[in-house]
C-alpha positions, 0 to 999 in steps of 0.5 A: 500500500502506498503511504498516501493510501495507509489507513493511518494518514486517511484517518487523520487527513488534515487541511492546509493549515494544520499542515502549516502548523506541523511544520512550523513545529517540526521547522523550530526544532530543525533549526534548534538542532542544526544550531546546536550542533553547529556549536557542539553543543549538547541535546538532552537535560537530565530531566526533560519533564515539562515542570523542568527547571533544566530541562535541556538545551533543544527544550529550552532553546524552543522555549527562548523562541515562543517568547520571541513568537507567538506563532511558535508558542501556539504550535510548539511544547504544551499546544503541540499535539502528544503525538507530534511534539518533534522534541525526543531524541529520537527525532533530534536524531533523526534530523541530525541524521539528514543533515549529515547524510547531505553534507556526505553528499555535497563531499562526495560531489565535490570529490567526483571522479578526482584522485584522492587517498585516504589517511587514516588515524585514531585518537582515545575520547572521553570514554576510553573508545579509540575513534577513527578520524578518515581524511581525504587528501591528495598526496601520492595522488599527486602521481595519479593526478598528474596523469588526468593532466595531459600536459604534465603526464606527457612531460614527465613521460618524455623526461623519464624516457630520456634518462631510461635511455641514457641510463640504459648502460654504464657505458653511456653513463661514462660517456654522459659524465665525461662530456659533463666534466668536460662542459664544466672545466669549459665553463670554469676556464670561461668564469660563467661558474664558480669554483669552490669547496663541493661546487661542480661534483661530478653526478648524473641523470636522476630517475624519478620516483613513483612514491615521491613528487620530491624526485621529480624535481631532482630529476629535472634539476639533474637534466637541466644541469646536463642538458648539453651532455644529453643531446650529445649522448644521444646524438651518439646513440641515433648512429648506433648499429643497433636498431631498436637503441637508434629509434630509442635515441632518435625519439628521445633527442627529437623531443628533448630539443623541442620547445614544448619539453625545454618550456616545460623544463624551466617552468617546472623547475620554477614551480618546483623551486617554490613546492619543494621544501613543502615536500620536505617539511611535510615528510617528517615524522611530525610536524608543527601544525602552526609552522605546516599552515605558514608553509603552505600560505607561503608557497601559495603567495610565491607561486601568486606571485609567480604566476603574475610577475615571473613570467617575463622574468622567465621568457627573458633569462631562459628563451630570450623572449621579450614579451608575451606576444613573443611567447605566443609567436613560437607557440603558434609556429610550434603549434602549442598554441592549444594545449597552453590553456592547460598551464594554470592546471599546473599551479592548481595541481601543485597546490593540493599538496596537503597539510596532513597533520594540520587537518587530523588534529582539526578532526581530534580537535572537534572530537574533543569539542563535541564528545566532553565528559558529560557526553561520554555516551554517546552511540557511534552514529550519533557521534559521527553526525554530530562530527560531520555537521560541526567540522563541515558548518560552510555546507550546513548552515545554507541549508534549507529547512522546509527541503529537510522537512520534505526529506523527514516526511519521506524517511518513515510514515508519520503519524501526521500530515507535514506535505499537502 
């Protein structure tokens, strides 16, 4: 039978305006219980019978509005009905409920089909229970992530197919530091670098690693700083007798010699510049949740500032490019005029490097808030709505009470008509 159909809603068929009146009741409680929670506040009293002089904070708060409305008071507490009066816990936690499950669901949409992984920790509450506290965040996801971004998977796919190449041998190796060492001393006797205690050591082409974003960026400083030495190498490589290594080489010296790979490089390099200590402060054991948040607002700020004035500095020192429309000039005769609407994705990704120790201690934090001494009984479910509204207050407090009101109605049959 359908719930419009069931005897207890043909026998108790009301008009319009009681219709009013019951979701004027349910409404006041609604927004008792979403305030309340947004505050990490408790429910109940200890004696919430109606001659109470503490009867709890949903009941008195409810009390403070009659006073305030005379709508209200003419619908709620001792004028409501004893079957609808939506103040026992069980309705309070009912509309916790709802509320939660939307703010899950505004997450979930948030997130979408974006790669995210999971961190997971516990910490003691009140009553001696050891509560899980799940964070989403991207972290190793930053490989996975790279991967949705077509421009920067291209690039490190091109990047680490080089040095594959150049690495494939101790041979080669020799040959890559040789050339190296003999670009050094060339430069040295040119004065274009300094000499000095641990300056200009002989090293090699670095491969990056699938665990680290770290790498990568040492990958990069490592290719830039035998840039010449590599073409060499593989110009050697393209007369090789052998088939397979001769495409292999050909492949890898015709794109590190295009300009998409050799912007890519420098911009990265800049980008990288900033990130990187983030990613070495982020990989100790603990790290000081004021200290992570100044280190995050700082990057963010250079790479702003980055992104509005480092341009030029950029195109003049690495290309001899003098302006903007000189930049546009080679990416049109390159034909990299498309897929240069991808650059700020570069920016975006980098930022989502995540202050994983400064967001469980938030979480931890509002556990303590919301679950104190005096309500150390409370159920798991209970405690996790209560969570999820209090940590999440930016999706809640929009909500809308009469859509929560539709929502309630449709949960379970009630004993009273709230829809017309």
């Amino acid at each position: 039978m359908k719930p419009s159909g069931h005897i207890d809603k043909v026998m108790h068929r009301i008009g319009g305006e009681e219709v009013l009146k019951h979701r004027l009741r349910l409404k006041t409680t609604i927004m008792v219980v979403k305030q309340l929670a947004l505050q990490g506040s408790s429910f109940r009293g200890h004696d919430e019978s109606d001659d109470s002089l503490n009867p709890g904070n949903v009941l008195a708060w409810i009390g403070f509005a009659t006073k305030l409305n005379d709508q209200i008071n003419s619908v709620v507490l001792r004028n409501a009905p004893g079957n609808a009066k939506y103040t026992s816990p069980s309705i309070q936690k009912e509309i916790l409920g709802i509320i939660a499950n939307r703010v899950r669901c505004k997450i979930r949409e948030e997130i979408g089909d974006s790669c995210f992984s999971i961190l997971v920790d516990e910490a003691v509450d009140e009553a001696g229970r050891e509560q899980m506290s799940i964070i989403l965040r991207l972290q190793l996801a930053l490989i996975t992530s790279a991967k949705v971004c077509d421009p920067i998977w291209d690039f490190f796919s091109i990047l680490d197919c080089i040095i594959n190449v150049v690495k494939a041998s101790p041979k080669r190796i020799r040959e890559l530091q040789a050339i190296h060492k003999k670009d050094l001393d060339g430069m040295l006797d040119a004065g274009e670098i300094q000499s000095g205690q641990g300056a200009n050591q002989m090293t090699s082409l670095k491969r990056s690693g699938p665990t680290r974003w770290g790498s990568h960026y040492h990958s990069i400083l490592s290719i830039i700083n035998m840039f010449n030495a590599t073409c060499v190498v593989l110009e050697d490589l393209c007369r090789s007798k052998e088939g397979e290594q001769r495409a292999q080489a050909r492949g890898a010296s015709k794109n590190i010699k295009t300009f998409e790979f050799v912007f890519n490089l420098h911009l990265m390099k800049g980008i990288m510049d900033i990130t990187d200590f983030l990613c070495q402060a982020f990989q100790q054991e603990s790290v000081d949740i004021v200290a992570a948040v100044g280190f995050v607002s700082m990057a963010k700020v250079k790479l702003q500032k980055l992104r509005d004035e480092g341009w030029d500095k950029l195109l003049q020192e690495e290309y001899d490019v003098s302006s903007l429309a000189k930049l546009l000039e080679k990416l049109v005769e390159t034909g990299m005029d498309a897929r240069y609407r991808l650059i700020c994705r570069l920016i975006r990704l980098v930022l989502t490097l995540p202050v994983s120790t400064a967001t469980t201690e938030r979480s931890f934090s509002a556990m303590k808030h919301v679950k104190t001494d005096l309500r150390n009984k409370m159920g798991d479910e209970f405690l996790a709505d209560c969570l999820t509204i209090f940590f999440e207050r930016e999706y809640v407090i929009g909500m809308d009470e009469d859509s929560i009101i539709d929502e309630f109605a449709k949960l379970k049959d009630r004993r009273v008509q709230l829809t017309l």
